[in-house]
N, CA, C and O atoms as a printed pandas DataFrame, in Angstrom:
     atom_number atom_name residue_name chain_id  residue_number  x_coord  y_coord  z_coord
0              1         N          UNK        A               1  198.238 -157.089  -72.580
1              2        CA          UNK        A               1  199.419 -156.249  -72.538
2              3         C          UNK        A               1  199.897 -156.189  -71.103
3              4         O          UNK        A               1  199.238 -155.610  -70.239
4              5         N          UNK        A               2  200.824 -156.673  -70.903
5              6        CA          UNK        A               2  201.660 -157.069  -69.644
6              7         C          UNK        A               2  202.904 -155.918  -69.404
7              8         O          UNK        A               2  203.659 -155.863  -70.375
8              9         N          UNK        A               3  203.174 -155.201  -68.539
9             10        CA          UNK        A               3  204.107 -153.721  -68.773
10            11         C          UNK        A               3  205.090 -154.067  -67.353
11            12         O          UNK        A               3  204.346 -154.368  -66.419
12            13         N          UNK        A               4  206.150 -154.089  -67.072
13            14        CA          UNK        A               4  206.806 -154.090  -65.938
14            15         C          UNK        A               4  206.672 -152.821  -65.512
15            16         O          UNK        A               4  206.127 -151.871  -66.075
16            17         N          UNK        A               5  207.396 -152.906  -64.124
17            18        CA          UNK        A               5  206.925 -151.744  -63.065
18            19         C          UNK        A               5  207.914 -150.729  -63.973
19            20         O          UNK        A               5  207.385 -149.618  -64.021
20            21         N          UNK        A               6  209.238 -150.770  -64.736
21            22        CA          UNK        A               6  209.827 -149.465  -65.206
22            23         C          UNK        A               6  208.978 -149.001  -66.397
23            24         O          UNK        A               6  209.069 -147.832  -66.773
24            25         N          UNK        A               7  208.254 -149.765  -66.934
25            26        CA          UNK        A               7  207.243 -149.648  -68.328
26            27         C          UNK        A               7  205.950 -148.871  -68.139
27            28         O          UNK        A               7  205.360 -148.013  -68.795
28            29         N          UNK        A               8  205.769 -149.409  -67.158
29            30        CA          UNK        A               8  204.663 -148.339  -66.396
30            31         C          UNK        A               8  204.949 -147.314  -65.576
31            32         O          UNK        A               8  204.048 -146.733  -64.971
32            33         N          UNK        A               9  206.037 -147.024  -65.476
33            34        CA          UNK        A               9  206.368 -145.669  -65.042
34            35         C          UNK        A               9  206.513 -144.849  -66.221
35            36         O          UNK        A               9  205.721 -143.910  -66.299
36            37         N          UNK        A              10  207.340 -144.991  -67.146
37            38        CA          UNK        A              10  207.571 -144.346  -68.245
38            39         C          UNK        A              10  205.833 -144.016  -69.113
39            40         O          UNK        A              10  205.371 -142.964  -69.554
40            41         N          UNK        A              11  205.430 -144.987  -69.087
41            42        CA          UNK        A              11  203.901 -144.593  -69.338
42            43         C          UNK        A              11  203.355 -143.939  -68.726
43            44         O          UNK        A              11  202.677 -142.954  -69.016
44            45         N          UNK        A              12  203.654 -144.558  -67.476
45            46        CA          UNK        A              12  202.525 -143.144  -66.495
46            47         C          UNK        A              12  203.553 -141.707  -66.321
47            48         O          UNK        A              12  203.412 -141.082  -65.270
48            49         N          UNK        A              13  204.175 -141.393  -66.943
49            50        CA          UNK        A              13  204.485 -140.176  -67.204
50            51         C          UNK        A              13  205.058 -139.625  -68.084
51            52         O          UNK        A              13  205.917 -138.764  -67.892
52            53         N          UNK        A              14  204.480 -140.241  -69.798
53            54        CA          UNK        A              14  203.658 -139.985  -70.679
54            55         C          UNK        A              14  202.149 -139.669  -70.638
55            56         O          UNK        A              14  201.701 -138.614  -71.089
56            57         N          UNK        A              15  201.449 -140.547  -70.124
57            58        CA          UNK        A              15  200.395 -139.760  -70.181
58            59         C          UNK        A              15  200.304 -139.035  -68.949
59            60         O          UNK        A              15  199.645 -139.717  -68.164
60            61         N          UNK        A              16  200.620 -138.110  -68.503
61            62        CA          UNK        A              16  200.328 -137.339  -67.469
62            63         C          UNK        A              16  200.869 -136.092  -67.987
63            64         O          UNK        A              16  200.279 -135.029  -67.795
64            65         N          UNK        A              17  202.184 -136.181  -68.765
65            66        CA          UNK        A              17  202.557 -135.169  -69.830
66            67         C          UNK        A              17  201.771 -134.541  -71.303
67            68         O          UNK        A              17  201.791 -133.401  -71.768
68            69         N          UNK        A              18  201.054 -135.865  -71.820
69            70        CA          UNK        A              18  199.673 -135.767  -72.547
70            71         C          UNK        A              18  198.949 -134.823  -71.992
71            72         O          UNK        A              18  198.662 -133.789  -72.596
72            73         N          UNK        A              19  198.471 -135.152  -70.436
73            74        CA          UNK        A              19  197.132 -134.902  -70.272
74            75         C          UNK        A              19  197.596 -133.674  -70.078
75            76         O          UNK        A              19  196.961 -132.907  -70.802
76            77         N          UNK        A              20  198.448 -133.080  -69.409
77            78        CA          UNK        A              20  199.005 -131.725  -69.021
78            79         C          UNK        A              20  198.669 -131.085  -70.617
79            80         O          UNK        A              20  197.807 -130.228  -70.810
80            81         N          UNK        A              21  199.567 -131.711  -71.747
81            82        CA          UNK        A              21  199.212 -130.532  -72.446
82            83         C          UNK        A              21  197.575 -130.701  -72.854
83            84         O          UNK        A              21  197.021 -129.615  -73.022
84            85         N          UNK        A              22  197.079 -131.390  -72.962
85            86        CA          UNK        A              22  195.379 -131.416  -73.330
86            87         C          UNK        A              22  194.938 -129.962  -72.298
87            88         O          UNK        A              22  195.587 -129.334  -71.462
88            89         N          UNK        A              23  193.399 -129.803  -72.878
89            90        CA          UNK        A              23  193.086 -129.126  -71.939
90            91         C          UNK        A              23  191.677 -129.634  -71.374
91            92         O          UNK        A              23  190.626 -128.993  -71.359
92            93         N          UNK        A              24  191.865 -130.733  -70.984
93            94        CA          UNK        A              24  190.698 -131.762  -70.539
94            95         C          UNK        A              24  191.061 -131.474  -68.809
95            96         O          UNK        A              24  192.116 -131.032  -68.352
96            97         N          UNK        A              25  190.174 -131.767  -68.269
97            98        CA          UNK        A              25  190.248 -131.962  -66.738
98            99         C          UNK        A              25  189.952 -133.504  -66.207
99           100         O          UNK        A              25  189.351 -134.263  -66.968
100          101         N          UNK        A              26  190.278 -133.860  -65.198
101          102        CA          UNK        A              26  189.841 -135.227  -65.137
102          103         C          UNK        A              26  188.380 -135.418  -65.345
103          104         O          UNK        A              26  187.891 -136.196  -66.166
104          105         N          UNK        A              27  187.913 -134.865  -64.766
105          106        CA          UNK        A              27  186.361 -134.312  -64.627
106          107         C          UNK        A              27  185.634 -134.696  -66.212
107          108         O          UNK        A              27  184.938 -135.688  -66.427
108          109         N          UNK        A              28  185.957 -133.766  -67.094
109          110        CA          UNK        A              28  185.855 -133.961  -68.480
110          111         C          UNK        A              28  186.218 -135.196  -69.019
111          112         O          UNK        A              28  185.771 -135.696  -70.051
112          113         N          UNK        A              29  187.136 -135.704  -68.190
113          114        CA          UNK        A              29  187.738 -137.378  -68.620
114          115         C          UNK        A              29  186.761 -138.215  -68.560
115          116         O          UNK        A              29  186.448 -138.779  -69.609
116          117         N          UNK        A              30  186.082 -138.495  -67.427
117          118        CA          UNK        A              30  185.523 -139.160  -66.558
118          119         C          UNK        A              30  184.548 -139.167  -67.078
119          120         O          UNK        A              30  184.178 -140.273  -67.470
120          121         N          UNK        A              31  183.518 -137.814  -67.387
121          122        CA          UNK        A              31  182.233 -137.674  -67.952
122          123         C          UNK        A              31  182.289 -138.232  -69.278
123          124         O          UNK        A              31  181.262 -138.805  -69.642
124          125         N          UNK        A              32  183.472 -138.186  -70.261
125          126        CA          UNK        A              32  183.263 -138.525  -71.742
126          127         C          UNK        A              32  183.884 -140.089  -71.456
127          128         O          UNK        A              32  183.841 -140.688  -72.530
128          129         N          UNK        A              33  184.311 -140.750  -70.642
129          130        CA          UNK        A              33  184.241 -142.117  -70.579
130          131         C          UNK        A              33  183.358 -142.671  -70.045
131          132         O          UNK        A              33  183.162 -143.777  -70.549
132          133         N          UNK        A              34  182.277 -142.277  -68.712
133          134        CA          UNK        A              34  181.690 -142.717  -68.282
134          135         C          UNK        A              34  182.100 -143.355  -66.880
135          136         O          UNK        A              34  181.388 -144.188  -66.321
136          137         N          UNK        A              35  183.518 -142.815  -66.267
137          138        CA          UNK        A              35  183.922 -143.611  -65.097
138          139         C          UNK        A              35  184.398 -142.841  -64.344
139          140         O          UNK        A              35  184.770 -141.824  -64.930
140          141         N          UNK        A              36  184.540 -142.836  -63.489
141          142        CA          UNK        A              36  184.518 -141.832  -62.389
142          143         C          UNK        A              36  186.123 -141.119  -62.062
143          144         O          UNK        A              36  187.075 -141.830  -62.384
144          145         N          UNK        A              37  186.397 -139.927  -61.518
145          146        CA          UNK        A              37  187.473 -139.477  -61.735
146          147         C          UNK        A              37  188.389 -140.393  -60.929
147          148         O          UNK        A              37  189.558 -140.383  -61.312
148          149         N          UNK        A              38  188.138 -141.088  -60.018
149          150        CA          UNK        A              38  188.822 -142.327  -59.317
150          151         C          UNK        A              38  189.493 -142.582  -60.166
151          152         O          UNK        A              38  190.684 -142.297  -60.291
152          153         N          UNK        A              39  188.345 -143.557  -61.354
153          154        CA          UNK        A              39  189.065 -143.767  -61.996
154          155         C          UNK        A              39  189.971 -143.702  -62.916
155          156         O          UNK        A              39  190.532 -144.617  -63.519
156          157         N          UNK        A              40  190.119 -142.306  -63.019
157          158        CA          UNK        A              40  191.421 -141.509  -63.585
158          159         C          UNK        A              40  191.944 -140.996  -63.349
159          160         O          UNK        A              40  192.485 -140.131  -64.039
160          161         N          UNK        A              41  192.099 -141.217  -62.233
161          162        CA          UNK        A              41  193.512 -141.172  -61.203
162          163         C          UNK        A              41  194.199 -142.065  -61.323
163          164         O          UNK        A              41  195.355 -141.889  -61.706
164          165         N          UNK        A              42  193.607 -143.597  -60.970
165          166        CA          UNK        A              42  194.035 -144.714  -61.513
166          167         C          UNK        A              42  194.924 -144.549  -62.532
167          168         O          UNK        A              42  196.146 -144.549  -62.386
168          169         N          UNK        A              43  194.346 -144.410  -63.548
169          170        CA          UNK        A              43  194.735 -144.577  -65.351
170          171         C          UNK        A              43  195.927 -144.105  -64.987
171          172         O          UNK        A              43  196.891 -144.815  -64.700
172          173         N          UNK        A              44  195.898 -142.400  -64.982
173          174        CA          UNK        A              44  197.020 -141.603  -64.964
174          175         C          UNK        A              44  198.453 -141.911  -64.163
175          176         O          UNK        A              44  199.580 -141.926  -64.656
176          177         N          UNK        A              45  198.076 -142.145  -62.818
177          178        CA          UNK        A              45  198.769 -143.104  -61.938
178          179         C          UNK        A              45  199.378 -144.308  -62.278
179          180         O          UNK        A              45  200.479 -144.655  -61.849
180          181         N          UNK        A              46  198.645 -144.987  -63.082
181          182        CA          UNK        A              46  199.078 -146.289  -63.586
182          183         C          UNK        A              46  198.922 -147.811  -62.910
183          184         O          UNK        A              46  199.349 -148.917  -63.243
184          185         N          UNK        A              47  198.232 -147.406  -61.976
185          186        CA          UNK        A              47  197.911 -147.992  -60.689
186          187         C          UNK        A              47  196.605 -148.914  -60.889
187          188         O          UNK        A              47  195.443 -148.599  -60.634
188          189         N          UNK        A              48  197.150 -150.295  -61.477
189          190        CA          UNK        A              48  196.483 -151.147  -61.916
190          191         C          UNK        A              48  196.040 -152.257  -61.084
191          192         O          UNK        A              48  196.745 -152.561  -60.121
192          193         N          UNK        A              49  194.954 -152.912  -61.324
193          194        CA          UNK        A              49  194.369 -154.226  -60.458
194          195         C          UNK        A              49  195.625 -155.377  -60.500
195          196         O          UNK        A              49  196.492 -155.469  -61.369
196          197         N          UNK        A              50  195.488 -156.035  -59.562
197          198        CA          UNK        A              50  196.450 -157.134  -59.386
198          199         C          UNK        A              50  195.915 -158.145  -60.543
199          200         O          UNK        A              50  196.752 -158.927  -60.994
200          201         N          UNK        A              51  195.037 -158.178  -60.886
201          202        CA          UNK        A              51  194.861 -159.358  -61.856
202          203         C          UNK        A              51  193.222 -159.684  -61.811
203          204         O          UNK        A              51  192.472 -159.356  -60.892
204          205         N          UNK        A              52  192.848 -160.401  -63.012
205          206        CA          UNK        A              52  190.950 -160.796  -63.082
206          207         C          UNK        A              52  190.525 -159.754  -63.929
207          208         O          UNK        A              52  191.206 -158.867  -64.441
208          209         N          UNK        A              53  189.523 -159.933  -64.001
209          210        CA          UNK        A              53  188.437 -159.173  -64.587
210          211         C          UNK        A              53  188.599 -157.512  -64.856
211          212         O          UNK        A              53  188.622 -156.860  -65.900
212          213         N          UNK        A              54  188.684 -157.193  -63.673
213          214        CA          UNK        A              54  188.900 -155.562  -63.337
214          215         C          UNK        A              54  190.672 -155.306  -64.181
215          216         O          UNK        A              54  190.981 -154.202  -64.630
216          217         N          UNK        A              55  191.135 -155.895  -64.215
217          218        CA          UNK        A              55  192.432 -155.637  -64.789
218          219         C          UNK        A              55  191.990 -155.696  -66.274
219          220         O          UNK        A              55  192.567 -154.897  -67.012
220          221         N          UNK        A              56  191.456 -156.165  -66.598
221          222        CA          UNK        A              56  191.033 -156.239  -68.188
222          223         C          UNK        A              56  190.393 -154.942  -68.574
223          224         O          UNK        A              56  190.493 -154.133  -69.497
224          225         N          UNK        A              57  189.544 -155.117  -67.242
225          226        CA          UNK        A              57  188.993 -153.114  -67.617
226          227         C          UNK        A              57  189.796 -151.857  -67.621
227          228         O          UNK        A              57  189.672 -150.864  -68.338
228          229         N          UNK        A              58  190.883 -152.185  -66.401
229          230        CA          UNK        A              58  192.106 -151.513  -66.931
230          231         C          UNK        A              58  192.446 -151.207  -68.097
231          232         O          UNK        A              58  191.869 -150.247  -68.607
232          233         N          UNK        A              59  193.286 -151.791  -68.724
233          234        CA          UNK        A              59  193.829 -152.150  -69.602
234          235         C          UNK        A              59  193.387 -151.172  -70.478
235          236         O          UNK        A              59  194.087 -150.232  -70.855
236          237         N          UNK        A              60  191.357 -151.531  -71.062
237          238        CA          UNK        A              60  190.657 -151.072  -71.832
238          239         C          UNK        A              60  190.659 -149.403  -71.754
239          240         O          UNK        A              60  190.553 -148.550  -72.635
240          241         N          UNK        A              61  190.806 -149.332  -70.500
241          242        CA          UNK        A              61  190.771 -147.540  -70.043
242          243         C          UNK        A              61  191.610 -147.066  -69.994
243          244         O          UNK        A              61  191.280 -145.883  -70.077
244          245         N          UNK        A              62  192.768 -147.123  -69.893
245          246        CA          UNK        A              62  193.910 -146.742  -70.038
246          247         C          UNK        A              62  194.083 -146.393  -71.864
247          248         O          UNK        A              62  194.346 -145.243  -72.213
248          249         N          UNK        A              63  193.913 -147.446  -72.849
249          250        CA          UNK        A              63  193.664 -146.897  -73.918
250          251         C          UNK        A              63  192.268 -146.250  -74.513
251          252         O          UNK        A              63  191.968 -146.074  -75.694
252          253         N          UNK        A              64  191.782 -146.057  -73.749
253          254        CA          UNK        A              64  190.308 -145.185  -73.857
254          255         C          UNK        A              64  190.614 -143.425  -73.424
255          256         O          UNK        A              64  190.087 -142.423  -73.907
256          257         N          UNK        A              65  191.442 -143.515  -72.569
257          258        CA          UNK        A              65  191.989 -142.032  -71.762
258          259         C          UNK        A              65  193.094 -141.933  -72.870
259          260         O          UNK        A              65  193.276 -140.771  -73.232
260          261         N          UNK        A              66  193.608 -142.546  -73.283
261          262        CA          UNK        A              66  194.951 -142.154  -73.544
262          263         C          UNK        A              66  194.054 -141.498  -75.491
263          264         O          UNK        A              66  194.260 -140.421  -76.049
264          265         N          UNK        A              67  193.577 -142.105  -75.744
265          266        CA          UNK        A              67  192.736 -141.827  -77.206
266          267         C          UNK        A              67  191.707 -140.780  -77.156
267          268         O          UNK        A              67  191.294 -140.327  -78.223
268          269         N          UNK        A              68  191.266 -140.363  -76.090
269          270        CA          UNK        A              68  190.312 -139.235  -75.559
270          271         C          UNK        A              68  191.694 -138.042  -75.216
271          272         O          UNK        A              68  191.573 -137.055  -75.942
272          273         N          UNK        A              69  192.466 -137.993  -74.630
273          274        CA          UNK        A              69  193.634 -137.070  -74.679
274          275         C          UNK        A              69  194.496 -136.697  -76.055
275          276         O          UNK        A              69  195.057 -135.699  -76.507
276          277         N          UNK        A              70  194.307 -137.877  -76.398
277          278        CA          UNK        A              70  195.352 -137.584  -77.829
278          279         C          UNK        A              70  194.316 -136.689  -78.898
279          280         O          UNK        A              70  194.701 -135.911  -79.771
280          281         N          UNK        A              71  192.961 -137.027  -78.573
281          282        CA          UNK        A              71  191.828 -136.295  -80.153
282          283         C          UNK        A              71  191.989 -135.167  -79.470
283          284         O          UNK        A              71  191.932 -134.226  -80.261
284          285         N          UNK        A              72  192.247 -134.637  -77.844
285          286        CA          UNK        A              72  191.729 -133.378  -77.444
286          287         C          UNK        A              72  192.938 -132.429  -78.336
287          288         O          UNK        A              72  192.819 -131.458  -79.083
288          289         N          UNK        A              73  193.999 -133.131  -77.917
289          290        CA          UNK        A              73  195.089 -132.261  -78.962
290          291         C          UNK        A              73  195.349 -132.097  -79.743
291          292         O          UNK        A              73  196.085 -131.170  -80.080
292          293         N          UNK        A              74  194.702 -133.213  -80.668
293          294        CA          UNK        A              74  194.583 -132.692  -81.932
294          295         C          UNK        A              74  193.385 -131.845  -82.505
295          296         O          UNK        A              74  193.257 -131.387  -83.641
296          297         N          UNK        A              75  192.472 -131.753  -81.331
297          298        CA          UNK        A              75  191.380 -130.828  -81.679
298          299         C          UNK        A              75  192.160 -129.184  -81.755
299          300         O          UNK        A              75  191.663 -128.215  -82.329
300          301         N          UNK        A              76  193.225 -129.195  -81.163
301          302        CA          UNK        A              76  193.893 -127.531  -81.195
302          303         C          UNK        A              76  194.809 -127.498  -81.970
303          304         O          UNK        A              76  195.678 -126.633  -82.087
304          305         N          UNK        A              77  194.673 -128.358  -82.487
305          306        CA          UNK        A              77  195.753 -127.836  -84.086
306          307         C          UNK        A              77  197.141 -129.100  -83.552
307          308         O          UNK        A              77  197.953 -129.198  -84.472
308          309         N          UNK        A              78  197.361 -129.629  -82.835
309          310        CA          UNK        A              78  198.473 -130.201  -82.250
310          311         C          UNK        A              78  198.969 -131.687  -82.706
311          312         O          UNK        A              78  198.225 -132.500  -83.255
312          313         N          UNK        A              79  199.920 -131.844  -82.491
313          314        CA          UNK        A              79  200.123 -133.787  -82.642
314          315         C          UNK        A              79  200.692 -134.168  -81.425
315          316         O          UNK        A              79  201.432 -133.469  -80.733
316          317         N          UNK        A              80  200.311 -135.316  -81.191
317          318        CA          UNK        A              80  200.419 -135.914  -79.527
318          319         C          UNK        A              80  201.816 -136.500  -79.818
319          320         O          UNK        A              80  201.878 -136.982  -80.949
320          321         N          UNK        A              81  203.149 -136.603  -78.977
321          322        CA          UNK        A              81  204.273 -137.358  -78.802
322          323         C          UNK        A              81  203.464 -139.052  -79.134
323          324         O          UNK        A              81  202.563 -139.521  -78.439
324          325         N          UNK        A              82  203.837 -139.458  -79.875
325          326        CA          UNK        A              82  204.080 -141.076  -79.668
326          327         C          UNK        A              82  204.235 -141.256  -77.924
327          328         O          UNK        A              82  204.700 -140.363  -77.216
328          329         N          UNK        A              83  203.664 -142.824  -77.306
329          330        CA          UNK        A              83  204.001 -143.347  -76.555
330          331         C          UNK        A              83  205.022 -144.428  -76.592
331          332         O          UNK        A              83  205.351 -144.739  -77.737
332          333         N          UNK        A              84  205.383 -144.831  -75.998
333          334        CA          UNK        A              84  206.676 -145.622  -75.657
334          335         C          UNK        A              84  206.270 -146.982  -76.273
335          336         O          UNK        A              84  206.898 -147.526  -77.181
336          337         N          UNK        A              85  205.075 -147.511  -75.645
337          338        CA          UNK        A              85  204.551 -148.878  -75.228
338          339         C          UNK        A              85  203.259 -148.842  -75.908
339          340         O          UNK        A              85  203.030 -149.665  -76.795
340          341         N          UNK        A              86  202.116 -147.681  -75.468
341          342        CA          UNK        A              86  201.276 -147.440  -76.079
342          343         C          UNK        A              86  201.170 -147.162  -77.811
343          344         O          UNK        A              86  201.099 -146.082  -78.398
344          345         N          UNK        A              87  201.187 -148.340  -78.282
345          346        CA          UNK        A              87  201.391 -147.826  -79.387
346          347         C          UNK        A              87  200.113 -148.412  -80.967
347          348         O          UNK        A              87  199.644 -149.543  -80.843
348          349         N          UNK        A              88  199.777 -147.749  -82.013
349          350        CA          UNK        A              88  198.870 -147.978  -82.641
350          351         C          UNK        A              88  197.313 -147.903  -82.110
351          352         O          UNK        A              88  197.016 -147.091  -81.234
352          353         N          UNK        A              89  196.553 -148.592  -82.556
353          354        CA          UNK        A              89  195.126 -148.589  -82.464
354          355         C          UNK        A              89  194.950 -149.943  -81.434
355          356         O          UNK        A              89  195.324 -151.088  -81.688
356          357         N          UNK        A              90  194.241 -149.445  -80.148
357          358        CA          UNK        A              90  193.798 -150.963  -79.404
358          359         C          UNK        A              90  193.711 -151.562  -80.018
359          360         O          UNK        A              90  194.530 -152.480  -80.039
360          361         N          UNK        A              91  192.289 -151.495  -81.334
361          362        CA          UNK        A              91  191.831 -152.321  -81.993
362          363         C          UNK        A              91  192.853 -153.369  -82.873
363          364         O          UNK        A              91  192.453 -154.199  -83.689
364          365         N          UNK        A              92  194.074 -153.151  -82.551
365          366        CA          UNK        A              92  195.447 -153.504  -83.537
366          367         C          UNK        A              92  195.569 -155.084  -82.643
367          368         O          UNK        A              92  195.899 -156.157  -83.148
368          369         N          UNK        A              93  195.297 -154.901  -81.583
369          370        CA          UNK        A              93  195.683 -155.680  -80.210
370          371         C          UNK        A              93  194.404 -157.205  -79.829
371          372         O          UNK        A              93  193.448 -157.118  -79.058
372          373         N          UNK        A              94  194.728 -158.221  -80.480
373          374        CA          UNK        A              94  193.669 -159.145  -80.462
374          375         C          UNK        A              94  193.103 -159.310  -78.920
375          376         O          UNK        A              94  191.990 -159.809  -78.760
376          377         N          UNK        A              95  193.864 -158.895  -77.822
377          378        CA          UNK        A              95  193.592 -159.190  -76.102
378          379         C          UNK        A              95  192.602 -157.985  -75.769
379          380         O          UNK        A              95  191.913 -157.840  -74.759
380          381         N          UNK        A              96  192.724 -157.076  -77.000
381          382        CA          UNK        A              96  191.966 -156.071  -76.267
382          383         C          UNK        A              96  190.447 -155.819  -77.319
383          384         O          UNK        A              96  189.794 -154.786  -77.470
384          385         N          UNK        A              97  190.286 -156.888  -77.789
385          386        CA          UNK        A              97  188.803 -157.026  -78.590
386          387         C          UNK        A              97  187.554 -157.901  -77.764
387          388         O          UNK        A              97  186.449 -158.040  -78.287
């Protein structure tokens, strides 16, 4: 999944509007993914590797945060806005298996 720089803006503030309404902290992010709040700053930011390996892990975490934010809101009774770009189940996405 390849996003231009206006695609990833609009994403990265979708999920930052997500995470606002969640009531997760990065902290809580980090611990239930396993990666450090760096790296969800990153995510949230949108602020991706230039390319290789580590960009693939991107990718993966970005829909890992974004699916860990969306259950938190629906844990309070809520439904998450659709994303723009982000859309369906990773698992939908043959690049990201």
């Amino acid at each position: 999944m390849s996003l231009n720089k206006e695609q990833r803006a609009i994403t990265r503030d979708e999920m930052q509007a997500h995470f606002e309404k969640s009531t997760l902290s990065k902290t809580d992010l980090a611990d239930a993914l396993d990666v450090s709040v760096e790296d969800i700053n990153h995510v949230l930011e949108m602020k991706a590797p230039r390319f290789g390996s580590k960009l693939q892990g991107f990718i993966h975490l970005v829909w890992d945060v974004r699916d860990e934010i969306n259950q938190n809101i629906r844990s309070h009774g809520k439904e998450p806005e659709p994303y723009t770009y982000l859309k369906g189940e990773k698992e939908d996405y043959w690049f990201l298996q």
